[in-house]
PLY file of the C-alpha trace (Angstrom):
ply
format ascii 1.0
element vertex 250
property float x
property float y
property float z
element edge 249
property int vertex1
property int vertex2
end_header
0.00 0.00 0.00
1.28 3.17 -0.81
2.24 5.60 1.77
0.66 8.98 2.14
2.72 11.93 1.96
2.81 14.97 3.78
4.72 18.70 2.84
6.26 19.92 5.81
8.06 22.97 6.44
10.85 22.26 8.69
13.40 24.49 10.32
16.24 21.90 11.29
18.56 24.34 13.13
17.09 26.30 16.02
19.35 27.21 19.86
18.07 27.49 23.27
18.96 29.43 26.13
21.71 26.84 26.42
23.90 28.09 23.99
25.79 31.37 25.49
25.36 32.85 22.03
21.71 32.96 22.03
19.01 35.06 23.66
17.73 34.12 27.24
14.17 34.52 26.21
14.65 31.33 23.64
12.46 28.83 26.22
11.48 25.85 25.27
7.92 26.64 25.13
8.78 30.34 23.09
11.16 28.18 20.33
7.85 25.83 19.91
5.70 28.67 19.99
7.34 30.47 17.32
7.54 27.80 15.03
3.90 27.27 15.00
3.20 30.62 14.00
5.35 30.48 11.52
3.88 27.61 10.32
6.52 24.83 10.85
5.87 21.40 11.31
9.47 20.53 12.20
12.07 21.64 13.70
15.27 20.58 15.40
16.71 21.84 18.51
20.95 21.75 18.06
22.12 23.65 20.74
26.17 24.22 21.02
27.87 20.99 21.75
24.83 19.95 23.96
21.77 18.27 24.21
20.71 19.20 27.55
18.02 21.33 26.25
16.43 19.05 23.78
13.74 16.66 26.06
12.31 20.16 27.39
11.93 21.40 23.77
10.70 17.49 22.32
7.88 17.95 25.73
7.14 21.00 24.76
6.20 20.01 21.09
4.80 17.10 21.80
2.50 19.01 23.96
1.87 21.54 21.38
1.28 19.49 18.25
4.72 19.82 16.66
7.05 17.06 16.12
11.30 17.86 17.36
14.00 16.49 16.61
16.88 16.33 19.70
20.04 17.50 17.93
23.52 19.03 18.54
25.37 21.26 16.85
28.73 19.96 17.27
32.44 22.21 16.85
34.56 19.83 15.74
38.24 19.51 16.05
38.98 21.61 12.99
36.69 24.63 14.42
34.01 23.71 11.97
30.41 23.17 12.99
28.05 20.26 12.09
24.70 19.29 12.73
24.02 15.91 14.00
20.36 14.86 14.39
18.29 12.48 16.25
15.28 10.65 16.28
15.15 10.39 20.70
17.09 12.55 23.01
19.07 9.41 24.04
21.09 9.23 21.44
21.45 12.78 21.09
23.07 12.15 24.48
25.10 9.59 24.04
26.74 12.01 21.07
27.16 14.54 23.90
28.60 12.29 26.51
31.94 11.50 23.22
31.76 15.15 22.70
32.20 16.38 26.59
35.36 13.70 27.06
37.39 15.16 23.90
36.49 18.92 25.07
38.89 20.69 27.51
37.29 21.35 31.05
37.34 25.14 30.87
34.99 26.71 32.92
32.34 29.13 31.00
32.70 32.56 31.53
28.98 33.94 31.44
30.25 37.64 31.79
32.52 36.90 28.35
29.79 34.43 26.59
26.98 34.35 28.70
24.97 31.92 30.34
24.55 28.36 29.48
21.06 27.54 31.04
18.89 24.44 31.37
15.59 24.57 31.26
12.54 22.60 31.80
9.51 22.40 29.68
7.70 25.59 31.42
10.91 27.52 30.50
11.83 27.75 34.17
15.75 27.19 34.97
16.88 24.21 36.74
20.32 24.76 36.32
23.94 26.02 33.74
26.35 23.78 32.08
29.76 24.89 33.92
32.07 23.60 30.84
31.96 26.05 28.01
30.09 24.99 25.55
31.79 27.33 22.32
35.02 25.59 22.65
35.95 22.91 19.98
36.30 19.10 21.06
39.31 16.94 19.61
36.78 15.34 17.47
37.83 15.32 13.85
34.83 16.61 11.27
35.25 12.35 9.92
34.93 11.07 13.39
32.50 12.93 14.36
30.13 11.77 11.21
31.08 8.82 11.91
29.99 8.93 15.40
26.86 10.18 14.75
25.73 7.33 12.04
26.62 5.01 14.52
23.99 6.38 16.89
21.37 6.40 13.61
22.01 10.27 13.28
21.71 12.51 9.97
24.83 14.66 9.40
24.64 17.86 7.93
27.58 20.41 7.35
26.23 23.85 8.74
26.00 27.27 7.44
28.44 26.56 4.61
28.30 29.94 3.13
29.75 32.25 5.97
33.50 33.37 6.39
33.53 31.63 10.10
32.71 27.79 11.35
31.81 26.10 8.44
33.69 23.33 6.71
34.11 25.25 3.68
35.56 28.35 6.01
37.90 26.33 8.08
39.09 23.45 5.76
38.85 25.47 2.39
36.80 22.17 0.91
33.42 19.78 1.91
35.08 16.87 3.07
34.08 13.94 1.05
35.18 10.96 3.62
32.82 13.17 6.21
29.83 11.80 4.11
27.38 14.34 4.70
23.66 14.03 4.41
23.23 17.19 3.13
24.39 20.94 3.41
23.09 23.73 5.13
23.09 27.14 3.63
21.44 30.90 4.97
18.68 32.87 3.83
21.47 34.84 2.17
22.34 32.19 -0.34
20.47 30.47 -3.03
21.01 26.60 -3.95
22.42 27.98 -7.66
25.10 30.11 -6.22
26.14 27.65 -3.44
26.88 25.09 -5.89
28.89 27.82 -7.91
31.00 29.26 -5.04
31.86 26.29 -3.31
33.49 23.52 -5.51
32.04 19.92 -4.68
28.75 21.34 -3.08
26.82 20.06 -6.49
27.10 16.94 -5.35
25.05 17.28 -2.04
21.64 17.71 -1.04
21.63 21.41 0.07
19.00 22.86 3.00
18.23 26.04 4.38
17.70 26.90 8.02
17.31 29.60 10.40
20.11 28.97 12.85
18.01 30.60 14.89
19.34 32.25 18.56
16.12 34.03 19.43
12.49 32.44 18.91
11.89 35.36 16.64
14.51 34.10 14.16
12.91 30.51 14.02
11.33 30.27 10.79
13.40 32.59 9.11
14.90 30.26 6.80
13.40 26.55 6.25
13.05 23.73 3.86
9.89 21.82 2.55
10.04 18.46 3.02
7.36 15.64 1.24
7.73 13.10 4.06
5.56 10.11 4.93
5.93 11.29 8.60
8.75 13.63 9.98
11.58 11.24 10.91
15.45 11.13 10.21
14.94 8.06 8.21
12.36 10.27 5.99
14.26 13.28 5.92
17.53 11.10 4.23
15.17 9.90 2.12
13.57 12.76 1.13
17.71 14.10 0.38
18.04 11.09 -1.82
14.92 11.45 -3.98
13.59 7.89 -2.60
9.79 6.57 -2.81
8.65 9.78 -3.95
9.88 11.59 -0.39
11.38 14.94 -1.81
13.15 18.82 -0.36
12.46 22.17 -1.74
14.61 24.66 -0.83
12.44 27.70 -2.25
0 1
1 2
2 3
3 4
4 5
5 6
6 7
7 8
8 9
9 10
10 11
11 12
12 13
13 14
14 15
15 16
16 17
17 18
18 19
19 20
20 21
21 22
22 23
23 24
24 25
25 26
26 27
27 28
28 29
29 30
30 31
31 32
32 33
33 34
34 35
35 36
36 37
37 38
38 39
39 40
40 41
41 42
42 43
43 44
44 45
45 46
46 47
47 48
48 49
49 50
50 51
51 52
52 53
53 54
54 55
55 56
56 57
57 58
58 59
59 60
60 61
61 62
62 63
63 64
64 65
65 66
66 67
67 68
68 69
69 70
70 71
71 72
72 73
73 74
74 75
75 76
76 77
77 78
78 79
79 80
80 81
81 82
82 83
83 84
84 85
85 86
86 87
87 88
88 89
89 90
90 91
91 92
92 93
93 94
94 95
95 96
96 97
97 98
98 99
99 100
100 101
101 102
102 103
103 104
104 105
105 106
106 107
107 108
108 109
109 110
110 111
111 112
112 113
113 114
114 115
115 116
116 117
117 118
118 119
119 120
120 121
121 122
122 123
123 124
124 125
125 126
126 127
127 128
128 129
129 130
130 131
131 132
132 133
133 134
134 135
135 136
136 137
137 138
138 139
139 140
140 141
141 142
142 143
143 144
144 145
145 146
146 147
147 148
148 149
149 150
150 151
151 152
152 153
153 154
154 155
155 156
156 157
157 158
158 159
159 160
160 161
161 162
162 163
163 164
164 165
165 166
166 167
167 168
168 169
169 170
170 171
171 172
172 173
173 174
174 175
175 176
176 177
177 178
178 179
179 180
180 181
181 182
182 183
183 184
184 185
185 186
186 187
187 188
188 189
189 190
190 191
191 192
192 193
193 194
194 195
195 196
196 197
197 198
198 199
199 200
200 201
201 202
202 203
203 204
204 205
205 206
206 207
207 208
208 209
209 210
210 211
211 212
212 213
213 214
214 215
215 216
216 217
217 218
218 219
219 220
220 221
221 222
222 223
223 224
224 225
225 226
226 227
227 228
228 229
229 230
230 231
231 232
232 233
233 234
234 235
235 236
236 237
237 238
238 239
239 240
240 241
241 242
242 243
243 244
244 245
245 246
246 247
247 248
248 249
C-alpha cells in the first residue's frame, strides 16, 4: 500500500537558552511557539555541543502538536560546525557524553559568553552547564560523522556559506570521507550560487535553516520536506529522492 505523503516545512537548526550565544528569552515553550506561527511542522533543537536542552523542547512540542528532533550542533576539532540529528534525546546524548570527554574542562565565563542555562519544559531554569560549551572538542569533522551514524544520526555540514565555522571556512573544501547528508546554507544564499561558489557542493543535497538564537529568528529560513511522517529516516530519504519523499529549498 502506498504511503501517504505529507509537505512539511521544517526548520532543522534552532538554539536554546543553552547556547551562550543565544538570547535568554529562547524557552522551550517560546522556540515551539514560534515555530507554529510560523507555520513549521518541524524543527530541530541543536544547541552548542549539547543536548541538555532538547527533552524540554521534544515535551514542549509534543505538547503543542509539533514534532522535534533532539540535535547538537557539534564544533569539531577543525573549528568547523556540524549538525548531527536524532530521532530520541538518548542518542542525542550519548553524542554529547563522546563530545564532553574530547572537550577541555574550561569553565564558562557567562560575563565573556553568557549563560549556558537548562531549562525545563515551562521555560523555568533548573540549572547552567559549567564547561563552556563554544570551545571545539578533539573530534575530527570524519569522526565525528562517523559517530553520529553510529547512533542512527543525519549529518549535515552547517552554514556553509559564511566566512567563520563552516567546513568550507575552516578546511577550504566539503570533506568527502565526512559523508554528509546534506548541506546547510542561509537565507542569504540560493542553492544555484552555493553550488557555484563552493566547488564539490553540487554533489550534495543542500537545506536552508534559520540557525536561529532568538524564537523570533525561528522560521526565518526553512526547507519543505514531502515526508511520509517527519523522521530522520524520511528526511535522508527525502535528500536522496527515494519513494517519492522529496526537499524544496524555495
Amino acid at each position: 500500500m502506498t504511503e501517504e505523503l505529507e509537505r512539511i516545512a521544517a526548520d532543522l537548526h534552532t538554539h536554546t537558552a543553552l547556547s551562550p550565544c543565544a538570547e535568554r528569552s529562547a524557552t522551550p515553550p517560546a522556540i515551539v511557539k514560534a515555530a507554529l506561527e510560523r507555520g513549521l511542522g518541524l524543527i530541530a533543537v541543536t544547541d552548542h555541543n549539547t543536548a541538555g536542552n532538547a527533552a524540554a523542547v521534544v515535551r514542549c512540542g509534543e505538547i503543542a502538536g509539533l514534532k522535534v528532533l533532539p540535535g547538537i550542533e557539534v564544533t569539531t576539532r577543525e573549528e568547523a560546525h556540524v549538525v548531527c540529528l536524532f530521532d530520541d534525546v538518548e542518542s542525542a546524548l550519548k553524542l554529547e557524553d563522546a563530545i564532553s570527554a574530547a572537550s577541555p574542562a574550561i569553565p564558562n565565563d557567562a560575563s565573556l559568553f553568557g549563560r549556558q542555562v537548562l531549562m525545563n519544559d515551562l521555560g523555568e531554569e533548573t540549572g547552567e552547564i559549567e564547561r563552556m560549551l563554544l570551545m571545539a572538542s578533539d573530534i575530527s569533522v570524519e569522526r565525528l560523522a562517523e559517530l553520529a551514524r553510529e547512533l542512527g544520526g543525519l549529518v549535515v555540514a552547517a552554514h556553509i556559506d559564511r566566512s567563520a565555522n563552516s567546513v568550507v571556512s575552516n578546511l577550504g573544501f566539503i570533506p568527502e570521507s565526512a559523508r554528509f547528508d546534506a548541506l546547510e546554507i542561509t537565507a542569504n544564499t540560493t542553492k544555484e550560487e552555493a553550488a557555484e561558489r563552493f566547488p564539490g557542493a553540487e554533489r550534495y543535497p543542500l537545506i536552508r535553516s534559520s540557525d536561529a538564537h532568538a524564537p523570533e529568528q525561528v522560521g526565518d529560513a526553512f526547507t519543505l520536506f514531502l515526508l511520509a511522517r517527519p523522521t530522520t529516516a524520511e528526511i535522508r530519504s527525502a535528500l536522496r529522492g527515494e519513494c517519492g519523499r522529496e526537499y524544496l529549498v524555495e
